[in-house]
C-alpha positions as CSV (number, residue, x, y, z in Angstrom):
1,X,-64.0,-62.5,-17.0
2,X,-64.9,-59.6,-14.8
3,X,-61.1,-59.2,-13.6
4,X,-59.6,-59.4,-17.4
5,X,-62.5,-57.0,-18.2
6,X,-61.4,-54.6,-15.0
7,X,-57.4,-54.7,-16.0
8,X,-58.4,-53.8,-19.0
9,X,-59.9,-50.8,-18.0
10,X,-57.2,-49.6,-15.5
11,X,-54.9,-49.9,-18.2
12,X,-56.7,-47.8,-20.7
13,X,-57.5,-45.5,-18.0
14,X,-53.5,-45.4,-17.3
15,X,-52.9,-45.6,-20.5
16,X,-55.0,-42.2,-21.1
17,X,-53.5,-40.6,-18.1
18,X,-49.9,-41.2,-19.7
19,X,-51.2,-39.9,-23.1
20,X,-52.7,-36.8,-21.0
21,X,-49.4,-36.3,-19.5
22,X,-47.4,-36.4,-22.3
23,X,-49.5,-34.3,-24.4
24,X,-49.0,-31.7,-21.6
25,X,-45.0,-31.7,-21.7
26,X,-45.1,-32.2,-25.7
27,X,-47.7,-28.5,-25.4
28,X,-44.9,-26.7,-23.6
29,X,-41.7,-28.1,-26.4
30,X,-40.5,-26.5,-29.7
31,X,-41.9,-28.7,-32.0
32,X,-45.0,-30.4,-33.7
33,X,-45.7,-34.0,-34.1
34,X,-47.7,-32.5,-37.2
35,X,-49.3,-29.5,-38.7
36,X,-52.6,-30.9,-39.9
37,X,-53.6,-32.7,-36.5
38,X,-54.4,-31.1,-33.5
39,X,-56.5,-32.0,-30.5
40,X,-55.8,-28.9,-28.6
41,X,-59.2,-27.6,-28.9
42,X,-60.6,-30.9,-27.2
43,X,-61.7,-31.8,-23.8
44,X,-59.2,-32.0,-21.6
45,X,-56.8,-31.3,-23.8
46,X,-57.7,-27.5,-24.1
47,X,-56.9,-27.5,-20.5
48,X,-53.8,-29.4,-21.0
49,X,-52.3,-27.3,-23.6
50,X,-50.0,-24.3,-23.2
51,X,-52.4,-21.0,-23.8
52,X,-51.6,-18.7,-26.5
53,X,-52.8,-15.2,-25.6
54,X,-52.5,-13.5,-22.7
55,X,-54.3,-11.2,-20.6
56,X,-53.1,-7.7,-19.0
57,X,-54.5,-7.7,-16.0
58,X,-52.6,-4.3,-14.1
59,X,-49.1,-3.2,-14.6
60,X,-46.1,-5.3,-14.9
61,X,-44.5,-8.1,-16.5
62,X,-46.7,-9.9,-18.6
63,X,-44.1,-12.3,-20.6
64,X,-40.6,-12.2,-19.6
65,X,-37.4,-14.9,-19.6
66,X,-34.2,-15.3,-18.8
67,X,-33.3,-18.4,-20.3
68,X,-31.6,-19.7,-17.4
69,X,-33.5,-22.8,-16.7
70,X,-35.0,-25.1,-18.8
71,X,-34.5,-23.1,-22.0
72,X,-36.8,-25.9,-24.3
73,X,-39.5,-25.0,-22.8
74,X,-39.2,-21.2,-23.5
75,X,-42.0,-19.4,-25.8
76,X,-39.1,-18.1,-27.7
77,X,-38.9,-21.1,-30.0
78,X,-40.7,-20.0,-33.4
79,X,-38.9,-18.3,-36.2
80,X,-39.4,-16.7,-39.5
81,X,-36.7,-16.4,-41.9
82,X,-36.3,-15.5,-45.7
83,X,-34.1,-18.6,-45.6
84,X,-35.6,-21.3,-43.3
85,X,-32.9,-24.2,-43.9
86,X,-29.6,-21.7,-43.1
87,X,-31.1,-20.3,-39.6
88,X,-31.7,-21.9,-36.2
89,X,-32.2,-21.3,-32.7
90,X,-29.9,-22.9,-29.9
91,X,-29.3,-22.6,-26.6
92,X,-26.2,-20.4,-25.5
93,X,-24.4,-20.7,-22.0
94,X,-22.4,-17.1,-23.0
95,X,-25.3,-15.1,-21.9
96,X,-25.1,-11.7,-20.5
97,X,-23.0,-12.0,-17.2
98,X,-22.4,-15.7,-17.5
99,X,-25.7,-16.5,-17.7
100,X,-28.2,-18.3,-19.9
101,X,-29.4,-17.4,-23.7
102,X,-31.2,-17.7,-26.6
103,X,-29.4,-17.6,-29.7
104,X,-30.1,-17.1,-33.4
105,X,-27.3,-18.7,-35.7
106,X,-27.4,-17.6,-39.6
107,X,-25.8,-18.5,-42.4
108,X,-27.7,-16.5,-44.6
109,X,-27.2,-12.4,-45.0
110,X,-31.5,-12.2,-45.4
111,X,-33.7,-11.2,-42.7
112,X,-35.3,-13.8,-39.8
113,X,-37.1,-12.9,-36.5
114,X,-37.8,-15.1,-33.4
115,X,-40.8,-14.4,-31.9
116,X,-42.8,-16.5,-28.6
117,X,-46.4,-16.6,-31.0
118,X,-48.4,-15.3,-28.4
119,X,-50.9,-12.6,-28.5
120,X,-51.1,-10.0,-25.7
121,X,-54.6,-8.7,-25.7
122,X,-54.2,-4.8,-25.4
123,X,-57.0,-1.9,-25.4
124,X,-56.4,1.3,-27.3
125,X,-54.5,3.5,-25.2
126,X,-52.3,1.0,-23.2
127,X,-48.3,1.7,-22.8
128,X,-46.3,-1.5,-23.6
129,X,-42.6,-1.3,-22.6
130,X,-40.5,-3.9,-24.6
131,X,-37.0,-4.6,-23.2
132,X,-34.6,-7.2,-24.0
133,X,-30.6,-7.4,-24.2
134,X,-29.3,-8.1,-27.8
135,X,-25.5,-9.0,-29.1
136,X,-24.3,-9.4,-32.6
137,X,-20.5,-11.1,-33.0
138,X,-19.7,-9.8,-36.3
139,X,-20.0,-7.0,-39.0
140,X,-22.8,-6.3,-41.1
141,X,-25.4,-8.2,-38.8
142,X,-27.9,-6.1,-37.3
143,X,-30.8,-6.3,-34.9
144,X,-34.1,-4.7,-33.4
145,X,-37.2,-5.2,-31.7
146,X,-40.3,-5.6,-33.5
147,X,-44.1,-5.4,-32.4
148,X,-46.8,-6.7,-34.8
149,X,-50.8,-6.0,-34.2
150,X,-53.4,-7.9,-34.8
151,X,-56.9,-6.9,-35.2
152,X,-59.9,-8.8,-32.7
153,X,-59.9,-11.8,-34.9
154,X,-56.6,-12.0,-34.6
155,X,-55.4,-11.5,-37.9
156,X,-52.0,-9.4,-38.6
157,X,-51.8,-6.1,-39.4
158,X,-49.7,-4.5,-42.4
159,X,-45.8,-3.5,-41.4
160,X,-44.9,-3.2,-38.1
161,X,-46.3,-0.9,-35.2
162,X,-42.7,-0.1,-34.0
163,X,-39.3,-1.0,-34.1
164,X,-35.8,0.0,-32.7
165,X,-32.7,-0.7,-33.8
166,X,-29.3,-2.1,-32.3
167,X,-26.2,0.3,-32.2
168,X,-24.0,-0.8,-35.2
169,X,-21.6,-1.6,-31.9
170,X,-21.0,-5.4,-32.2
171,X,-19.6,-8.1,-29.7
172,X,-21.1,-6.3,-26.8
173,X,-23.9,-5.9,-25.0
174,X,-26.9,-3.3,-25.8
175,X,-30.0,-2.7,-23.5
176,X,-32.8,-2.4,-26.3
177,X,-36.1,-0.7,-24.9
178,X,-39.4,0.2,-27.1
179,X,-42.4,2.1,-25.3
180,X,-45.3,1.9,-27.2
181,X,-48.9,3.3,-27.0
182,X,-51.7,0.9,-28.4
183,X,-53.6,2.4,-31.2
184,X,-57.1,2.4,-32.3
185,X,-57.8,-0.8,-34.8
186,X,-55.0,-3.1,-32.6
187,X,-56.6,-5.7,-29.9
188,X,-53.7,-8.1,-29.6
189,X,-50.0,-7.2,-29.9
190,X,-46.9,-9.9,-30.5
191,X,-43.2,-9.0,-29.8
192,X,-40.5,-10.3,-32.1
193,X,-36.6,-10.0,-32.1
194,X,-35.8,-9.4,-35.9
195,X,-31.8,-9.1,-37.3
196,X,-30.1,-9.5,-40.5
197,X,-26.5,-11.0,-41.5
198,X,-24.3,-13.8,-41.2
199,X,-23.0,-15.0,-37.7
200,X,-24.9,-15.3,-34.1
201,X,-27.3,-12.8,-32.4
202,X,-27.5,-13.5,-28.3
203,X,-30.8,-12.5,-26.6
204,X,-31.4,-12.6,-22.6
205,X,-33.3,-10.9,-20.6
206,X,-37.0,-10.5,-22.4
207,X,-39.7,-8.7,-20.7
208,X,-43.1,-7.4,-22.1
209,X,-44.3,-5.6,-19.3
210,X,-47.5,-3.0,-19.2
211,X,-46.9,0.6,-18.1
């Protein structure tokens, strides 16, 4: 009795170490089992699940990727668009120099942004540099960075608090760069790469760093 009762135990307790470890890799992919249930907020699994805001501690990089490796487990998974069904993300091997992307493809002229849903905590003051190489195949699509700010309770902001535009060059690449100074009212910031248009928008080379 006390062996059945002991094998039973290891294999809940393996069985709970599996779940653990799954929950961990499932944390880091672009998707959600569901969006009612979450048990990210419970011991251990607020230890287990991938954090959402980020601290600046000094200057430097404080998100950046190159989507060269293991591009499902990039932060740059979510996106918005006016049409949801006739835009997705997928990876790209035609990245700048041969290299990895991310790429948006749109069947749809309306607007959509890609964005890693983090929050960079920021204090009034703070210069945020926002870099990122962008390329548009066709005609009529265009394409920008985007900042949006959220207050302390990390609710968003009206409009944007900056933006810059690609060249209307297409089917090359541009070096996009924002420099922005935090304003008064804004405790956590959020980048996003926003475009418009029909056809596929390339992104490598994302870094938020601090000034």
């Amino acid at each position: 009795m006390v062996k059945w009762m002991i094998r039973i135990l290891l294999l809940l307790v393996i069985g709970f170490v599996l779940f653990c470890a799954a929950y961990f890799v499932k944390s880091r992919l672009p998707f959600q089992f569901s969006e009612t249930i979450s048990i990210h907020q419970y011991f251990p699994f607020n230890y287990l699940a991938r954090k959402d805001t980020f601290e600046l501690s000094g200057p430097g990089p404080v998100l950046a990727d190159n989507f060269d490796k293991w591009i499902f487990f990039s932060r740059w998974y979510h996106i918005w668009s006016s049409e949801a069904d006739k835009v997705e993300i997928v990876p790209d091997d035609n990245g700048y120099n041969g290299s990895g992307c991310l790429s948006v493809v749109s069947r749809s002229n309306k607007a959509w942004a890609v964005s890693p849903s983090v929050f960079i905590e920021v204090k009034p003051g703070t210069i945020l540099v926002f870099n990122a190489l962008v390329k548009t195949d066709l005609e009529g699509q265009s394409t920008g960075l985007r900042l949006a700010g959220f207050d302390r309770a990390k609710r968003k902001r009206d409009g944007q608090l900056a933006r810059v535009e690609m060249p209307a060059a297409h089917s090359q690449w541009h070096a996009l760069e924002m420099r922005f100074t935090v304003p008064e009212g804004i405790t956590y910031v959020s980048p996003r790469i926003r475009g418009t248009g029909m056809g596929k928008t390339r992104m490598d080379n994302i870094v938020v760093s601090r000034q």
